[in-house]
C-alpha positions in Angstrom: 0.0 0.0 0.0 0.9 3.4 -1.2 2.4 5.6 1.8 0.9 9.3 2.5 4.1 10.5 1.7 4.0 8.9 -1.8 0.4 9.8 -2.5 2.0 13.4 -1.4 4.9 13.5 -4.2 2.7 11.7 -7.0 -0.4 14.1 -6.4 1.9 17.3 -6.2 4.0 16.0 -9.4 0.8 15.8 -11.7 -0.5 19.5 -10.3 2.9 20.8 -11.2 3.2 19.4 -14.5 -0.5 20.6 -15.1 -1.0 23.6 -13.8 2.5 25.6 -13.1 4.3 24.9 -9.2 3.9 28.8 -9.0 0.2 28.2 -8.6 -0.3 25.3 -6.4 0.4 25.1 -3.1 0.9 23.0 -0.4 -3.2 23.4 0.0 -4.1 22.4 -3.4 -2.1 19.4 -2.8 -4.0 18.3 0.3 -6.9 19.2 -0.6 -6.6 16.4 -3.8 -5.6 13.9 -2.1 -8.9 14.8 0.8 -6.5 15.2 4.0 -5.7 17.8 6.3 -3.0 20.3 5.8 -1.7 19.5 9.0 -1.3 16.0 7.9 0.6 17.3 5.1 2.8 19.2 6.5 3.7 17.0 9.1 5.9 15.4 5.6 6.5 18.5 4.0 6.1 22.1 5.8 6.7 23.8 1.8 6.2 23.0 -1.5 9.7 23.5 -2.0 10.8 20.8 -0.1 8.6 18.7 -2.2 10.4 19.9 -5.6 13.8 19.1 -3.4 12.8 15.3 -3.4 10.9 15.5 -6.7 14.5 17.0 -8.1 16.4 14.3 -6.3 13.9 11.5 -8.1 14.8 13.4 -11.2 18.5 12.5 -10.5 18.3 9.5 -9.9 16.1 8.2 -12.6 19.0 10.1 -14.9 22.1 8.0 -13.2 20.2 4.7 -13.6 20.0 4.9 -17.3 23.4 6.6 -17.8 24.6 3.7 -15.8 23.5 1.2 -17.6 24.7 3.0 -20.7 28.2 3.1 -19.6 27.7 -0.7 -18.5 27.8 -2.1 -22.1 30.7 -2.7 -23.3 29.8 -2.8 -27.1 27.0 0.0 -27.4 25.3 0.8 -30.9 23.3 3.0 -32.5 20.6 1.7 -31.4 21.5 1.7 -27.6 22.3 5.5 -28.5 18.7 6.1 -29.2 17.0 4.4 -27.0 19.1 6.7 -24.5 18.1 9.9 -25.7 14.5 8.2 -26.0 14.2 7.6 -22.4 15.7 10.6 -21.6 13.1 12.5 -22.9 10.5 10.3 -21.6 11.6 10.8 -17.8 12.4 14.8 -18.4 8.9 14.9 -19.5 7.3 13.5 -16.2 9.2 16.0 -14.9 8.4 18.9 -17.2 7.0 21.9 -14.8 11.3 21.8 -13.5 12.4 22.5 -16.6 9.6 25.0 -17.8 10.1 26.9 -14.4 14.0 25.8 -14.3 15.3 29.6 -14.2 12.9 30.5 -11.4 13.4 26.9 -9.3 17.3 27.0 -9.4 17.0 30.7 -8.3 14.6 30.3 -5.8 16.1 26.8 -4.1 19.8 27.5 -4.0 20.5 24.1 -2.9 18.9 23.0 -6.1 21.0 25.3 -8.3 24.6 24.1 -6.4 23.2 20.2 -7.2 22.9 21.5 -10.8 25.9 22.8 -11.6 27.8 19.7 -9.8 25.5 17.3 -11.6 26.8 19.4 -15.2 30.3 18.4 -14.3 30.0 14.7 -14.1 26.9 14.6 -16.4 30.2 15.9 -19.1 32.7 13.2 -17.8 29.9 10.8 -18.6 29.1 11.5 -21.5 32.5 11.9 -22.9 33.4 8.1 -21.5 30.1 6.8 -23.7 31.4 9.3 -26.7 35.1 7.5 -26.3 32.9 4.1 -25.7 31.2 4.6 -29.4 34.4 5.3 -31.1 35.9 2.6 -29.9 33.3 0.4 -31.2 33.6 2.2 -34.9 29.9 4.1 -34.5 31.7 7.4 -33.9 34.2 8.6 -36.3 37.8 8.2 -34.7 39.4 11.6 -35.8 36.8 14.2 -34.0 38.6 17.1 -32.9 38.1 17.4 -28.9 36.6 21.0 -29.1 33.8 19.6 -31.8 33.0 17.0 -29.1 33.1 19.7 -26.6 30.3 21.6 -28.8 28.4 18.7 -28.7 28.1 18.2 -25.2 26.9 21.7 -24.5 24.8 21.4 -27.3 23.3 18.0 -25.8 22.3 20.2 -22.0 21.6 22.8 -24.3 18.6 21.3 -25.8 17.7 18.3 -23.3 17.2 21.4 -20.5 15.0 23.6 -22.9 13.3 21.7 -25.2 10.4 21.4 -23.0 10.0 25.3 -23.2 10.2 24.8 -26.8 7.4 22.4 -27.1 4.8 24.7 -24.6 6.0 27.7 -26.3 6.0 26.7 -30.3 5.3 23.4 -31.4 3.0 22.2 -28.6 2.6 18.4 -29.4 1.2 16.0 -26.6 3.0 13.8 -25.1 3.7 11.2 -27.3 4.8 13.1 -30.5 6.7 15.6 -28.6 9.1 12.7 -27.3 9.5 11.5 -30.4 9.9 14.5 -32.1 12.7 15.6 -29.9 13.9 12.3 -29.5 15.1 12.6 -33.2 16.4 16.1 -32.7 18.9 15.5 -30.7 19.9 12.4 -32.3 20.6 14.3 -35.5 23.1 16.3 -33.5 25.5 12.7 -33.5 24.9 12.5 -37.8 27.7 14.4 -37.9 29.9 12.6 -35.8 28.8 9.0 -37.1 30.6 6.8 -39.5 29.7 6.5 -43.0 28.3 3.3 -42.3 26.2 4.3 -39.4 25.2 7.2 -41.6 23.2 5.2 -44.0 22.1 3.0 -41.0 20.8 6.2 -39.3 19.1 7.6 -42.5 17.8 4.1 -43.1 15.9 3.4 -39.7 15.2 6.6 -38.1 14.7 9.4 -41.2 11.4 9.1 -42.6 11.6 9.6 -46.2 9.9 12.6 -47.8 7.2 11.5 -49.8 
């Protein structure tokens, strides 16, 4: 059986994805769920202690699958996608952070000094899958190191904002917005990919024009 605490972080994630963490409050929350305030609070006295755990879930979620990425030994492009795919799928169930991620990491510093840490490894990781896929001939061997630099920023650049994009411009449901930007940042590694893996990429993930 679900604890209240549980019911608590579930209930508050769906308000905050729906309706905006600036408008709900620790109220709205209990009132959904039909318990007291008081009952609440006894788990969380403020609604940004709740986006502290809901952050932390965020995290861990994130080192999971970039674990298990860095665990095979002979990753393709297929692993590469499926990656990015989840990624987007878990940022999504977490979409009000990064819609309201200016205002959160300026408004919880202990978020924003978890952020910047989490940039610096999130880099070293991602550089030891990039080194991983070259090894394994899906990357090109002779990158230069500031290109794969670029790539990396480019990677945070869009995984922390595309969510913005979508509610601002494109504003597709769930479903085709994941796959849409699924495929987005995958074409950022075209560049980067053997000839080979090129043709493979055009072949299974472009959909041909009509």
């Amino acid at each position: 059986m679900m604890k209240t605490k549980e019911k608590i972080l579930l209930k508050a994630l769906e308000l905050f994805n729906e309706k905006g963490y600036t408008t709900i409050t620790t109220r709205h929350i209990a009132a959904e769920l039909n318990i007291s305030p008081g009952n609440l609070h006894y788990h969380f006295k403020h609604s940004e202690d709740i986006i502290k755990i809901l952050f932390q879930e965020l995290v861990l979620k994130m080192d999971e699958l970039l674990n298990t990425m860095k665990e095979m030994e002979n990753n393709t492009l297929e692993n590469l996608y499926q990656f990015t795919f989840s990624t987007c799928k878990i940022f999504y169930s977490f979409r009000f952070i990064f819609v309201n991620f200016v205002d959160i990491l300026k408004e919880i510093p202990e978020i924003r000094s978890q952020y910047e840490e989490i940039h610096t490894s999130r880099k070293e990781e991602f550089q030891m899958i990039f080194s991983g896929l070259q090894k394994n001939n899906i990357f090109k061997k002779d990158v230069p190191e500031f290109m794969m630099d670029s790539l990396i920023q480019q990677i945070f650049i869009i995984a922390d904002n595309w969510l913005t994009h979508n509610r601002l411009i494109l504003k597709l449901d769930q479903e085709a917005a994941i796959s849409h930007y699924t495929l987005l940042q995958m074409n950022l590694f075209y560049p980067f990919l053997n000839k080979e893996q090129q043709k493979l990429y055009e072949k299974q993930y472009i959909t041909p024009t009509p």
